[in-house]
N, C-alpha and C positions, 0 to 999 in steps of 0.2 A: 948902621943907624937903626934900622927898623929892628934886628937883634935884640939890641942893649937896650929899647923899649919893650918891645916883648919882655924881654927880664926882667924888668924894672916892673912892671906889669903883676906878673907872676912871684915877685916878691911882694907887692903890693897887697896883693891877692890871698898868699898864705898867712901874711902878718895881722891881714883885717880876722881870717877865720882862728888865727889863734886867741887875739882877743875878744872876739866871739866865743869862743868857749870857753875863757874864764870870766867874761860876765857872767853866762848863764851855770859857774858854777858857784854862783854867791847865794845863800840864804837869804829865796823870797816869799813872798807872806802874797797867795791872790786872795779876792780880786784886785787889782790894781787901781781899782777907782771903783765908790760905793755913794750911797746918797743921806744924807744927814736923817737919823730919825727911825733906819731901816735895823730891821732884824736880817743879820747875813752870817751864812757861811765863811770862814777864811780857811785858807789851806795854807800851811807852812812847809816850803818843797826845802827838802834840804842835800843837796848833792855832797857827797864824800870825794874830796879832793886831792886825800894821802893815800899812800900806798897800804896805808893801814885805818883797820875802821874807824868808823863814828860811832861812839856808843853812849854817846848822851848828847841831849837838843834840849836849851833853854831858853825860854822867849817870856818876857816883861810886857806888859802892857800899861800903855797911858793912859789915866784912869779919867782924863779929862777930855778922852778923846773916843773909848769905846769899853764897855763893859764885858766882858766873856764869861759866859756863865754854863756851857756846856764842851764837853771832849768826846770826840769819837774814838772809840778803844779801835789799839791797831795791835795786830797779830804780831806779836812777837818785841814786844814791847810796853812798859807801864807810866802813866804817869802820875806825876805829886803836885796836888795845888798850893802854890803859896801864898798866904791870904796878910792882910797889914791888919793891927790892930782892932781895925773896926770890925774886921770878917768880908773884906769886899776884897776879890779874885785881884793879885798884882801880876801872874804868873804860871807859867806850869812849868814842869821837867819832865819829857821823858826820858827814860834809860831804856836800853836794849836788854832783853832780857838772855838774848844767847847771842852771835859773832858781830851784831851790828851792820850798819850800811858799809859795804865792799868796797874797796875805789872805783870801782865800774856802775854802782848803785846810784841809788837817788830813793828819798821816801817822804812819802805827804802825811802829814798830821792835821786832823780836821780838828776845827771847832765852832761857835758858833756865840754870839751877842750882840748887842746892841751899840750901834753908832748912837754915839754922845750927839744932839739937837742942833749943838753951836760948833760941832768938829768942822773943822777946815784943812785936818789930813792925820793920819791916823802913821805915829813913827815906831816901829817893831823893833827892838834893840834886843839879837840875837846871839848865844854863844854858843858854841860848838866845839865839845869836845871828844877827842879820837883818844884810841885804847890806849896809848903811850902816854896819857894823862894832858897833852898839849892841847890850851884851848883858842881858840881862832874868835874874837871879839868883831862879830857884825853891827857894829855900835854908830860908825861913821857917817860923815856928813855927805852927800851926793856928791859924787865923784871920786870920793873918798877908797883905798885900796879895798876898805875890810866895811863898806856902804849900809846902812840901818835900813832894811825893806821901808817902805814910802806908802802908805792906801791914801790915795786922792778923795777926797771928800766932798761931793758937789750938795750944793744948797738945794734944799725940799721944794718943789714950785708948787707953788698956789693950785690946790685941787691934784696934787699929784699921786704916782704911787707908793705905797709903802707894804711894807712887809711885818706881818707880826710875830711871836716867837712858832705860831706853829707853821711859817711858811704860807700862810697866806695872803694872797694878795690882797688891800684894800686900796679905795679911786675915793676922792674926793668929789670927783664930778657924777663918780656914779652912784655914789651916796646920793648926791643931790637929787640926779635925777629919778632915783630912786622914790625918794619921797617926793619928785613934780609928779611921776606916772602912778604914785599912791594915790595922791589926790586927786590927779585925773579920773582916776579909776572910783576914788568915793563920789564923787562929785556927778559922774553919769547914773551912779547908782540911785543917789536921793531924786535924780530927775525923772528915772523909771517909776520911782516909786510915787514920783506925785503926778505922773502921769495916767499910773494905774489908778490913783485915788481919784483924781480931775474924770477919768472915763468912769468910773462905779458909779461918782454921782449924777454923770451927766444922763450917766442909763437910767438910776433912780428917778431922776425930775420928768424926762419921759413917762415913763410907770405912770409917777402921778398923774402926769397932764391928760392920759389916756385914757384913767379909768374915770377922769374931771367930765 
């Protein structure tokens, strides 16, 4: 009895870690949850699956959900923006420029824009194609074989952080307080100075009274 649990176990066990490694060989897009309004980074990890390479990565963007307006160039590799009539970014492609991602590989593509104000979650619809020309549609719905990467989109809170395009951080509250310890700070200053002006005259009316 205790055996054929053990076994049971250990079947268990290998079955969970195989589908474990073919989640984590589906094209995904981090971070996995971002905040309405922000300027972010995304990385597009893309793992090679076949026995033969990957040599082109194509990814779509919802234009109602996030803007991309910059690419980090990567060694060994080019890419192409494809733009819709108006000129606003729908897209990029990279190609491999010499043997591609190996099936032992994996490769991140940076890039960088802005979460859309009213987004409530940002859906990455990814193709992937290996050198035998076969392409593998990461388009699906969660749970889905061939799953469209997911970025969770949480709501801006009142006085909160954000991010501008150059990476830095701005506070709503510390704007504010910013300008309560401005005025702090003017507001001791005119009291110096009319305290300095209150002592000149009061030395003045002395003088007079003195020489009276």
């Amino acid at each position: 009895m205790l055996k054929k649990l053990m076994l049971n176990l250990s079947l268990l066990l290998v079955c969970s870690m195989l589908l474990a490694g073919i989640a984590s060989a589906h094209v995904v897009v981090y971070p996995k949850e971002t905040t309405q309004g922000t300027y972010e980074k995304f990385t597009v990890r893309v793992p090679s699956e076949k026995e033969i390479p990957t040599v082109k990565v194509e990814v779509k963007f919802p234009l109602d959900s996030v803007a991309i307006s910059r690419f980090e160039p990567k060694a060994g590799w080019t890419y192409e923006i494809t733009k819709d009539t108006s000129g606003k970014i729908t897209g990029v492609i990279w190609k491999a420029a010499g043997d591609g991602l190996a099936s032992t590989e994996f490769g991140d593509f940076n890039m960088q824009g802005k979460v859309a104000d009213a987004a409530t979650q940002i859906v990455w619809k990814a193709y992937q194609t290996y050198k035998d020309g076969s392409v593998v549609e990461w388009v699906g719905a969660d749970g889905a074989d061939k799953p469209a990467s997911v970025t969770t989109v949480k709501a801006k809170a009142a006085g909160g952080t954000t991010t501008d395009s150059h990476g830095q951080t701005k506070t709503g509250k510390a704007a504010e307080g910013s300008n309560s310890s401005s005025s702090s700070s003017n507001t001791a200053l005119y009291l110096s100075i009319a305290a300095v002006v209150l002592g000149a005259l009061a030395l003045i009316v002395s003088l007079v009274r003195k020489r009276k």
